[in-house]
C-alpha positions in Angstrom: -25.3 -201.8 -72.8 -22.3 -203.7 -73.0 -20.8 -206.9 -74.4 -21.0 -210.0 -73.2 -20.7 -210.8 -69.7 -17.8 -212.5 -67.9 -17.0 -216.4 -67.8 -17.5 -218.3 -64.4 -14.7 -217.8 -61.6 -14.8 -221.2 -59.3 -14.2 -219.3 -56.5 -17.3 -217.5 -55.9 -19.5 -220.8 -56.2 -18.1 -221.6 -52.5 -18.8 -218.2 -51.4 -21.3 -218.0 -48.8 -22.5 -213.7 -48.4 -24.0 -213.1 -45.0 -26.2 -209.8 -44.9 -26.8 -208.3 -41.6 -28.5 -206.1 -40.4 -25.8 -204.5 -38.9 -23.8 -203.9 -42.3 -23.6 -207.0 -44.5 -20.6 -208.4 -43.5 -18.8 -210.8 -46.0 -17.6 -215.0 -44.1 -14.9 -216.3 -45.8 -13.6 -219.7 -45.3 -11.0 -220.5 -43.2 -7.7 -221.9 -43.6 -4.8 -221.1 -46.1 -5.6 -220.7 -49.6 -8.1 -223.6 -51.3 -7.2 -224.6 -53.5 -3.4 -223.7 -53.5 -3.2 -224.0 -57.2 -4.8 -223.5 -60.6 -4.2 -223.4 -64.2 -5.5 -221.2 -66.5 -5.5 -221.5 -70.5 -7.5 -220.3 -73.6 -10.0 -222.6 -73.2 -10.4 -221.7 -69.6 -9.1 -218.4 -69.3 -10.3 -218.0 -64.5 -9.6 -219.6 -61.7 -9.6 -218.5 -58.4 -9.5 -219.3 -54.6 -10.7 -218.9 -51.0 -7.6 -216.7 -49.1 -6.7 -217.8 -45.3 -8.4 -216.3 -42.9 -6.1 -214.1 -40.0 -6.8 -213.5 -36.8 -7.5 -210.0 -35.2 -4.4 -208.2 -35.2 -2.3 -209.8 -36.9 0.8 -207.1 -38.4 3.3 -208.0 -41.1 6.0 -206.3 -42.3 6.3 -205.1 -46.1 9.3 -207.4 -47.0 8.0 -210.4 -45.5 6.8 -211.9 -48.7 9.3 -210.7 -51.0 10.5 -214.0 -52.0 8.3 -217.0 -52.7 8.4 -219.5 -50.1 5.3 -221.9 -49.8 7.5 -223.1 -46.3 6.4 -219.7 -45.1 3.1 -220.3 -43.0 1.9 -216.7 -42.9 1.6 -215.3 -45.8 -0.3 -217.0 -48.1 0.8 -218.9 -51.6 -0.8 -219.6 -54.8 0.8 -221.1 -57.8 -0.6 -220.3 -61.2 0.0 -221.9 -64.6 -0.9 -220.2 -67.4 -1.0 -222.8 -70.2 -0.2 -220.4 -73.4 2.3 -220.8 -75.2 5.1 -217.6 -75.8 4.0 -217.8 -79.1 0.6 -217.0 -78.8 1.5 -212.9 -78.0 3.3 -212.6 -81.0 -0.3 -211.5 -82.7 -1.7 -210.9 -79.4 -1.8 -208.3 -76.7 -2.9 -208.8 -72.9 -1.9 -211.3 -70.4 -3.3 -212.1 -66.6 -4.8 -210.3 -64.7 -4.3 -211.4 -60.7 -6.9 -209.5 -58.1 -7.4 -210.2 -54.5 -10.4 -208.5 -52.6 -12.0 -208.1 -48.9 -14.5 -206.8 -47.3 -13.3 -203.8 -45.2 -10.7 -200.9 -46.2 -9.9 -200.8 -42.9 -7.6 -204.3 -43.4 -5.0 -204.5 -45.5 -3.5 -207.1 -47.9 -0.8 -206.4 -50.2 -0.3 -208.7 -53.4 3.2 -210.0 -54.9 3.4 -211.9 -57.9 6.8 -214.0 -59.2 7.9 -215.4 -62.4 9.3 -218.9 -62.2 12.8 -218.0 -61.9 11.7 -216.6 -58.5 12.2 -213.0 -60.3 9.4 -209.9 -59.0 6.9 -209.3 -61.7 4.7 -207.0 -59.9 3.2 -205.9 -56.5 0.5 -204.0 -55.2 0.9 -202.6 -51.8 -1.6 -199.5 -51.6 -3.4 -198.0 -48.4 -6.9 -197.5 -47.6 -8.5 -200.0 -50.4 -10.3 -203.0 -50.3 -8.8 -204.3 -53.4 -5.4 -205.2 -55.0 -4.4 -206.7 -58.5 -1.1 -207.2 -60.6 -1.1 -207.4 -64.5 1.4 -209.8 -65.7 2.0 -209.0 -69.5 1.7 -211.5 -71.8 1.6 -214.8 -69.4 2.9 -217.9 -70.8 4.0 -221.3 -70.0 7.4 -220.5 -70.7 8.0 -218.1 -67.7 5.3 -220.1 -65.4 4.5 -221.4 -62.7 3.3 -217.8 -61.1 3.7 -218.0 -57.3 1.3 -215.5 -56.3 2.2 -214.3 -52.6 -0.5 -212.2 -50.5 0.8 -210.6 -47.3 -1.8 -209.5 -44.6 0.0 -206.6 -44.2 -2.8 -205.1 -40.9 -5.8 -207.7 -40.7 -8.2 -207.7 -37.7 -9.7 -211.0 -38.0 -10.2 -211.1 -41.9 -9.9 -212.9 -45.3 -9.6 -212.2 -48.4 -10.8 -213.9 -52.1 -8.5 -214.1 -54.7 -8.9 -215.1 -58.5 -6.8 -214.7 -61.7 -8.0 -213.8 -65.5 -6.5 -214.7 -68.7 -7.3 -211.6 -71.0 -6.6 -211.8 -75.0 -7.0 -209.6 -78.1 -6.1 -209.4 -81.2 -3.1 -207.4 -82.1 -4.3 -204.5 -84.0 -2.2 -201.8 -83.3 -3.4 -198.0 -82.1 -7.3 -198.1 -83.3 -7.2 -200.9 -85.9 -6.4 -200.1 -89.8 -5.7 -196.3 -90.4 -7.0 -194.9 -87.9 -5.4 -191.2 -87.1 -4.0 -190.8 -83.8 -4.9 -187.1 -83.8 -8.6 -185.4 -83.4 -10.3 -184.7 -86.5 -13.3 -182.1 -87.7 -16.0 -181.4 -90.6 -15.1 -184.3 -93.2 -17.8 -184.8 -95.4 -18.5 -188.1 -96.7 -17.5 -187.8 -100.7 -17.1 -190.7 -103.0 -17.5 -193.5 -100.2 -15.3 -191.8 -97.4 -14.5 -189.6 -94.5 -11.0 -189.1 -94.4 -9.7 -192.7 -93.6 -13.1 -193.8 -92.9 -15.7 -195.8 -95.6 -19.0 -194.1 -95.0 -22.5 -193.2 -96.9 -24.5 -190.8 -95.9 -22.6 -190.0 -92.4 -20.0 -187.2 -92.0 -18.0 -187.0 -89.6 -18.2 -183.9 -87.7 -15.2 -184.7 -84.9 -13.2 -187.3 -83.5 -11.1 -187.2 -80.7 -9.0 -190.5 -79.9 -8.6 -192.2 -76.8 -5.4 -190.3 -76.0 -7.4 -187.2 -76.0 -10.0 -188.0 -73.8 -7.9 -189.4 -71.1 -6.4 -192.8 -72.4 -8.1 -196.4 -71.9 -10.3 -198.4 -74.2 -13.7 -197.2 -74.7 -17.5 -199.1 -74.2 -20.6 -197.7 -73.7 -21.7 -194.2 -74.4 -24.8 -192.4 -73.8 -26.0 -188.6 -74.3 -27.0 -185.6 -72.1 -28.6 -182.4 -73.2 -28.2 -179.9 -70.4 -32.2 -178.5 -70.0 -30.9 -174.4 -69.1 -28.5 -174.4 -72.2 -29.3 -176.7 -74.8 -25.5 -178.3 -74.9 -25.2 -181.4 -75.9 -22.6 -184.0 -73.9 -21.0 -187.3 -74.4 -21.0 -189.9 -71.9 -18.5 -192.5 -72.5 -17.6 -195.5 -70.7 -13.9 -196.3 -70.4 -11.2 -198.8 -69.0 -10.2 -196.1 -66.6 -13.4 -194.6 -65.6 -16.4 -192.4 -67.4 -15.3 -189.0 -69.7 -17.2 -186.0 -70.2 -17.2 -184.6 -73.6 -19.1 -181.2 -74.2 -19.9 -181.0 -78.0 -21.9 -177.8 -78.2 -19.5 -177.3 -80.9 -19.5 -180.9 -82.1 -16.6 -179.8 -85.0 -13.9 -179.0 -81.9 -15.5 -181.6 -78.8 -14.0 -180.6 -75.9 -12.9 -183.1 -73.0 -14.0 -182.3 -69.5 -11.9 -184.7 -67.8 -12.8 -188.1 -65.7 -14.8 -189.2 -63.0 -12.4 -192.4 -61.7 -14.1 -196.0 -61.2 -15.3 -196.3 -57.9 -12.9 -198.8 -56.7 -9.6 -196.7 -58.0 -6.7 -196.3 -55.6 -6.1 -193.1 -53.8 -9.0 -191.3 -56.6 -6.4 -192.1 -59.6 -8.5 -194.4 -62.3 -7.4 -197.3 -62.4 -7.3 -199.5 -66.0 -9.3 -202.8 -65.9 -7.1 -205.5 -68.5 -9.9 -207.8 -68.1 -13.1 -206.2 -66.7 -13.8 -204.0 -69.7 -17.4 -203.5 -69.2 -19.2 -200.6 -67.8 -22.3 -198.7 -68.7 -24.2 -195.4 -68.5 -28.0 -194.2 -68.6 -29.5 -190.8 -67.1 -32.3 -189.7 -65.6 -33.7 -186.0 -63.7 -29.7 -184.9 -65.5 -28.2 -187.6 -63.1 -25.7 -190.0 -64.6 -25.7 -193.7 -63.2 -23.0 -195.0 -64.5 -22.3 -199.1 -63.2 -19.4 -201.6 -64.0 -18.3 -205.4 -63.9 -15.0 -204.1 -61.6 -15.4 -206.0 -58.0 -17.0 -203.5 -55.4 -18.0 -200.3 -57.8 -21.6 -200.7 -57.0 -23.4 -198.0 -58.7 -22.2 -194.6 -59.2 -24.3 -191.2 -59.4 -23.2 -188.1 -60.9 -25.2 -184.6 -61.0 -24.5 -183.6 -64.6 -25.4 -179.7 -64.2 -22.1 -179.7 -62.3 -20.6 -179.8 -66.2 -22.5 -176.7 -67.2 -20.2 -173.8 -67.7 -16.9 -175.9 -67.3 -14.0 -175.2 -70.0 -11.1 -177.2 -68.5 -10.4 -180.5 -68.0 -10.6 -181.9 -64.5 -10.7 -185.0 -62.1 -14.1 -185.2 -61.1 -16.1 -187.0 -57.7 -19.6 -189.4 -57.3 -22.1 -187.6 -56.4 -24.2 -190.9 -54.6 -23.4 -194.0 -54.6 -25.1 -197.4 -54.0 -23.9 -201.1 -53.6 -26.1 -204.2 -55.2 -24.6 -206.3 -51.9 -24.6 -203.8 -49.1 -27.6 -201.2 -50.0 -30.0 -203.7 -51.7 -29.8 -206.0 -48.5 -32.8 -207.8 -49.2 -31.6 -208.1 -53.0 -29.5 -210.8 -52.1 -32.0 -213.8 -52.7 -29.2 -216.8 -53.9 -25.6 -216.0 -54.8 -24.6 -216.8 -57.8 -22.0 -219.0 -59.2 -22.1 -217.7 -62.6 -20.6 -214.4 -61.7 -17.1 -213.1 -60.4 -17.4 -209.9 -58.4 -18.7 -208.9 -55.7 -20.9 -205.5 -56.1 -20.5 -205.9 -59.7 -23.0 -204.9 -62.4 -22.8 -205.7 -66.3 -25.5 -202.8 -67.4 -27.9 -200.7 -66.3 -31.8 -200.0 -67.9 -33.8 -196.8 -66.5 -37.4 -196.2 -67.1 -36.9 -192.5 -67.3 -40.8 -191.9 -67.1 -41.7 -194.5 -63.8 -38.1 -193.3 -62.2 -36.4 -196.7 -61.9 -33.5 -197.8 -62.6 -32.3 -201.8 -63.2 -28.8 -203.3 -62.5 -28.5 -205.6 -65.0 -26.0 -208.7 -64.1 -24.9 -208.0 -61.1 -24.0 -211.0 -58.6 -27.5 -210.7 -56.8 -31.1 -211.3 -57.4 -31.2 -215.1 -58.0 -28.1 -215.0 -60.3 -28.0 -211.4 -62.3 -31.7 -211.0 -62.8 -33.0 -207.2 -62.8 -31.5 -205.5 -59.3 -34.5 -202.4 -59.5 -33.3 -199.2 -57.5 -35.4 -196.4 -56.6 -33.9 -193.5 -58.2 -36.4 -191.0 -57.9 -34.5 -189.2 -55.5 -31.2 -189.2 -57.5 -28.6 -188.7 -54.9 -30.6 -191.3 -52.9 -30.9 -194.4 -54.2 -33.3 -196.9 -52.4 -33.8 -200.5 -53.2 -37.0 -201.6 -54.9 -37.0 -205.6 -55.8 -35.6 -208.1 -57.9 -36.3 -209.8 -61.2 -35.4 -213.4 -60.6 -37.3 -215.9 -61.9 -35.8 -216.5 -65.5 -32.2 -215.9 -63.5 -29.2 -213.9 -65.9 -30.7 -211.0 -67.8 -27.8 -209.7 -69.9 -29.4 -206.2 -71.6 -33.4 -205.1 -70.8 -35.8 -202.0 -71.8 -38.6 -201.2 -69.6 -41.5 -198.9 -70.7 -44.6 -198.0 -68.9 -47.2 -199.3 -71.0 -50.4 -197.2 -72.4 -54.4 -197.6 -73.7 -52.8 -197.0 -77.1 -50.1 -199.5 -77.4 -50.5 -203.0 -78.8 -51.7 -204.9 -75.9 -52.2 -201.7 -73.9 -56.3 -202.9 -73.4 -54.8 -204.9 -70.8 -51.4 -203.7 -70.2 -52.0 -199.8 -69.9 -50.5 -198.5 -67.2 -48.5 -201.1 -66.3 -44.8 -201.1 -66.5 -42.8 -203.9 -68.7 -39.7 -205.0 -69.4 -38.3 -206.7 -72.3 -35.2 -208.6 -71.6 -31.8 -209.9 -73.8 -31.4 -213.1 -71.2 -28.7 -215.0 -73.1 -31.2 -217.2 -75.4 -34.3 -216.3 -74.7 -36.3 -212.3 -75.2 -38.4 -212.7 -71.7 -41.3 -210.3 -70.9 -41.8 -209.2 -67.9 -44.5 -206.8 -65.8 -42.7 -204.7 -63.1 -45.1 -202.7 -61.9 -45.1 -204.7 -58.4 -41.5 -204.2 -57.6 -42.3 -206.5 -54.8 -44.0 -209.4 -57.1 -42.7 -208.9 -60.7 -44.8 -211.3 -63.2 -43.2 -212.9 -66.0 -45.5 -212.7 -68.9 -43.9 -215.0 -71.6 -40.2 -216.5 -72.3 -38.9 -217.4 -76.0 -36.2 -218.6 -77.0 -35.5 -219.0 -80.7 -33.6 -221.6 -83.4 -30.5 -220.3 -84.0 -29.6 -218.0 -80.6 -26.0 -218.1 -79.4 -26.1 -215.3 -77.1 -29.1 -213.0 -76.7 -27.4 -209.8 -76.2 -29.4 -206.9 -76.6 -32.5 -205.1 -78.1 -34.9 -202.4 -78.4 -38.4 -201.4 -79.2 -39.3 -200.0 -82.5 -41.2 -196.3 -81.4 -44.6 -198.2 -81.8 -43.4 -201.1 -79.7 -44.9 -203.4 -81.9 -41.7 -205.1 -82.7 -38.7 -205.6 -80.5 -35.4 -205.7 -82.4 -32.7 -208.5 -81.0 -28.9 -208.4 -81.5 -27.3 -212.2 -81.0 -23.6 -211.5 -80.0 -22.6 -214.4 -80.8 -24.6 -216.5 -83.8 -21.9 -214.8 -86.2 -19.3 -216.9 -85.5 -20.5 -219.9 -83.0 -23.6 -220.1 -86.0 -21.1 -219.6 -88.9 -23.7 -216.6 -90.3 -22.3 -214.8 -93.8 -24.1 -211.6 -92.5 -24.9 -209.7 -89.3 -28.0 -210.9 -88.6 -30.7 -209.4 -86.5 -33.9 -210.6 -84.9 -37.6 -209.5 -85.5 -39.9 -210.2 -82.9 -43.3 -209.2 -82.9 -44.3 -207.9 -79.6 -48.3 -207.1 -80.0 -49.1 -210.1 -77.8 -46.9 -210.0 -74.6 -47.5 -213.2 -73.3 -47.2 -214.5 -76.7 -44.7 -212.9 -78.5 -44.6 -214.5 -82.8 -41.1 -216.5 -83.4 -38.3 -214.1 -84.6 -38.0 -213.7 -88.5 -34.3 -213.1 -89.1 -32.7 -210.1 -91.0 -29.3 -210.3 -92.4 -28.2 -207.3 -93.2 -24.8 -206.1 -95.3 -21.2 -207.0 -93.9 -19.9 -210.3 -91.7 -19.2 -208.0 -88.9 -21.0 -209.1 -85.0 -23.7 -206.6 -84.0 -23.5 -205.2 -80.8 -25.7 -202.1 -79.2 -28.9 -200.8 -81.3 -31.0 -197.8 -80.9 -34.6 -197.4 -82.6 -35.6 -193.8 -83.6 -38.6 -192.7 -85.7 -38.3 -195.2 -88.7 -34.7 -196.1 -88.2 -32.6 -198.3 -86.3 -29.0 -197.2 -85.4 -26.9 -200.2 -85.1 -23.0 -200.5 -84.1 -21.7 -203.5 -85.4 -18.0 -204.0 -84.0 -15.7 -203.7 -87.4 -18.4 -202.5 -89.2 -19.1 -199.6 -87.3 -22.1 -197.6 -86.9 -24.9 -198.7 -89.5 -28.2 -197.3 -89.8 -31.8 -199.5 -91.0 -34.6 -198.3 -92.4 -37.5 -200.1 -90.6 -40.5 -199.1 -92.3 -41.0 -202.4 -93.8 -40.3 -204.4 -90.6 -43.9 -205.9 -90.2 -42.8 -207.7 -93.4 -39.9 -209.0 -91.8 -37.5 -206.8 -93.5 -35.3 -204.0 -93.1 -32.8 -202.2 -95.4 -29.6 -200.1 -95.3 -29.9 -196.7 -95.8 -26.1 -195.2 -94.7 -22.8 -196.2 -92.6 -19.9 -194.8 -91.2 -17.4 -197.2 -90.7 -14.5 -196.6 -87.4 -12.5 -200.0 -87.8 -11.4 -199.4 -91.7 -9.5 -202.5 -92.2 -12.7 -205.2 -92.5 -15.4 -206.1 -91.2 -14.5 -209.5 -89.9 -16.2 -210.9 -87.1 -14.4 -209.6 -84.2 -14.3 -208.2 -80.9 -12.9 -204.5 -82.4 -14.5 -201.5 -83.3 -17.8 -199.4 -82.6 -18.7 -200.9 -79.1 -22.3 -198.3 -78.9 -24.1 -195.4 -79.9 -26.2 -192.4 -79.3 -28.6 -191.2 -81.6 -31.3 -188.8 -79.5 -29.2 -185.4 -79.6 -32.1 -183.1 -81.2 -29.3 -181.8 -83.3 -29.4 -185.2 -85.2 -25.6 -185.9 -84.6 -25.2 -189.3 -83.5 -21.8 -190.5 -81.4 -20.2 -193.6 -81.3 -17.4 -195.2 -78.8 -14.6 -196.9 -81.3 -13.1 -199.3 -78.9 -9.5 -199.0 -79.7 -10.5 -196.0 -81.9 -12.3 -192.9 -79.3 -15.2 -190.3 -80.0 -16.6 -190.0 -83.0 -19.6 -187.5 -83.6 -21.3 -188.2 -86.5 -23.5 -186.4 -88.9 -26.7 -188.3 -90.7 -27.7 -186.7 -93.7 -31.9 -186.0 -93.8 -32.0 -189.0 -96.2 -30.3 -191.2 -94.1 -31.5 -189.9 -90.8 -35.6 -190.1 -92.4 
């Protein structure tokens, strides 16, 4: 599960994607670039464009777009304003992010980018990719127009799409308040902390940062214990790829090394300013691992090839699989809400049915469900689409049972229960071919749905709103009750606010609990037992972002709490790995 998805890019509401049978093959318009300009600002932070289209053939030599010259009529010119103001990265970091993509690595575009002044702030000329982007640090007015120049270096009878980003964070320095820059091990949680950290019944058993498990800015995490051994591993997501972790000793964590995003250049990882997103679930000790970067599809990853490791290494997919390209029929209506091309926001598996579900990708009638066949790990197969309530931003699927609320008519059957931006939607699976929506709510007060889980006796389903802290004004993290006994008629939500300002993100139900982590407030943990009242309670925290808990984008992104040695771990952001240590109390 990740945070929320990414705003609209113009250019892909003109893109038309033909799948053959042949191989899928991408038209592109015509024509030099359309439009030739854009502007991008705070309040509209992407634009993008349609590239010319060259003929077969066609050669040009590395220097020929060194300057910027919109006389030139072969390579091809965008200007770009960024409308922010110096200023504005004074408190800030990030900047623009300018990509350009095709369809075939066997063509090649190279990317320049100028300042006003006609001065070189960055190319990309790289080999053997189907991809190319330049970070300019903190854009502003001040050094703008951009004149963004893309040479078709060796094209045979190709275009390209092109698109900027404006990406901005809050200046927080290395993790956020005091947050060590070296790992640490066994502190106990004594008179309301752990080290730096505020806690109550949590201690913190390691930490390693980001700069000791391979650099980047951390997302979603998930868990793998290896079924020969019993070791215990960390799966975390990451600007530059996906880290192993073994924790069999979870005082000194120990990093494997990296497998690289799918699209990196020459197998280096490749960090992603604006496309922070990725996520991770297993299945049969597989790893599928998907992200919002343009053409990473899905990856696979055998995770018994991490038993008996010791060293850090650079490691390779296993399988792979593309939404656009593999899930041919998947394509049903391309959407204009999206802006990448084999892109996925999150990924669901129904470890007991063997299924997995590409959540947000740029197929099945706008993001619905893309379900893969991942019985067969290393072969991937497409199975259907969820499209009729369009975006789903976060799902859980469960095969049903005699026993479970609504199981006299829903045993057997598989359902998912979906985060779709304002509305938790029900939906039976079981027909990959001809899923059936059973009931769609929305609720007063929703912002963005974000994500959710079933409590262990799936009466209730547990929502997270990204955004009704701040767009709502809310005093306290509030999350949503829903009870789940009818499935075509799920009861209106009761809302429960629970203890700090800070914006919930990922949650995870276990026994009577509910592991929640909230941004700045870090991981926090709920006793449910009283949730058919419409109430839950805090029992114990362990706080990464030690500064506040404002409502901000900072802090504990996800968590994993299944480890059968009780230790929880959480992905700080800014922060890194922290494996964390209930006490029975809190843990129930």
């Amino acid at each position: 599960m990740s945070g929320k998805r990414l705003p609209n890019v113009p250019f892909l509401a003109t893109l038309v994607v033909l799948v053959l049978a042949g191989g899928g093959a991408l038209a592109i318009t015509a024509g030099a670039a359309d439009p030739n300009e854009g502007t991008i600002s705070l309040g509209s932070v992407d634009t993008g464009w349609n590239g010319k289209h060259y003929a077969a053939g066609v050669t040009v030599l590395g220097d020929a777009c060194a300057v910027p010259d919109p006389s030139d009529t072969l390579c091809d010119h965008y200007e770009l304003t960024v409308d922010v103001p110096k200023s504005h990265w004074e408190d800030n970091d990030g900047g623009v992010e300018v990509r350009i993509a095709w369809d075939s690595e066997e063509d090649d575009f190279d990317l320049a980018v100028f300042d006003a002044g006609g001065n070189l702030v960055d190319n990309a000329a790289n080999g053997g990719t189907s991809a190319e982007r330049v970070f300019i640090p903190e854009a502003n007015s001040e050094d703008g127009p951009y004149s963004i120049e893309v040479n078709p270096y060796t094209v045979t009878e190709s275009g390209y799409l092109g698109g900027a980003y404006l990406e901005t964070r809050a200046d927080v320095g290395p993790g956020g308040g005091e947050v060590p820059t070296e790992p640490l091990s066994g502190l106990s949680c004594s008179d309301g902390l752990a080290g730096p950290f505020p806690c109550d019944g949590i201690d913190l058993e390691g930490f390693l940062p980001t700069s000791a498990i391979g650099g980047g800015e951390l997302n979603d995490i998930w868990g793998w214990t290896d079924p020969e051994t019993g070791n215990e591993y960390a799966l975390i997501g990451k600007t530059t790829g996906t880290a192993f972790v073994d924790l069999t000793d979870p005082r000194a964590p120990r990093y494997l090394g990296d497998l690289p995003s799918h699209q990196s250049i020459a197998g280096q990882p490749v960090e992603t300013i604006f496309n922070v997103w990725s996520d991770i679930k297993v299945h049969d000790d597989h790893a599928f691992i998907v992200k919002e970067e343009p053409l990473h599809g899905m990856q696979v990853f055998d995770l018994t090839r991490l038993r008996g490791v010791t060293e850090e290494r650079t490691w390779s997919e296993d399988a792979h699989y593309s939404y656009v390209l593999d899930g041919t029929a998947s394509v049903l209506e391309v959407s204009d809400r999206l802006n990448t091309l084999d892109n996925a926001h999150n990924i669901a598996i129904n470890e007991e049915s063997g299924f997995a579900y590409a959540i947000g990708t740029s197929t099945c009638g706008g993001g619905g469900p893309h379900v893969i066949d991942i019985r067969e790990p290393k072969n991937p197969k497409f199975a259907g689409c969820v499209s009729e309530d369009g975006y789903t931003h976060d799902t859980q699927c469960v095969n049903y049972r005699e026993g479970d609320p609504d199981g006299d008519r829903f045993g057997g059957r598989e359902i998912c229960f979906s985060s779709n931006e304002d509305s938790l939607t029900i939906v039976d699976v079981t027909d990959k071919d001809a899923p059936v929506q059973l009931s769609r709510l929305e609720y007063e007060g929703s912002a963005y749905t974000h994500q959710g889980w079933l409590t262990p006796d799936r009466r209730h389903f547990l929502v997270g709103d990204e955004l009704d802290e701040t767009d709502n004004g809310l005093e306290r993290t509030r999350t949503y009750i829903f009870n789940v006994e009818r499935l075509d008629m799920p009861g209106d939500p009761v809302a429960y606010d629970g203890d700090t300002e800070a914006i919930d993100h990922n949650m995870y139900t276990k026994g009577s609990r509910v592991y929640q982590a909230n941004y700045r407030a870090g991981l926090r943990v709920l006793d449910t037992s009283d949730v058919d009242q419409g109430t839950m309670s805090e029992v114990g925290f362990f706080d990464v972002y030690p500064e506040d808990d404002l409502p901000e984008f900072n802090g504990a992104w996800s968590n994993y709490p299944y480890f059968a040695s009780g230790n929880v771990i959480v992905s700080g952001i800014e922060q890194g790995l922290f494996v964390l240590r209930p006490t029975a109390e809190v843990a129930g």
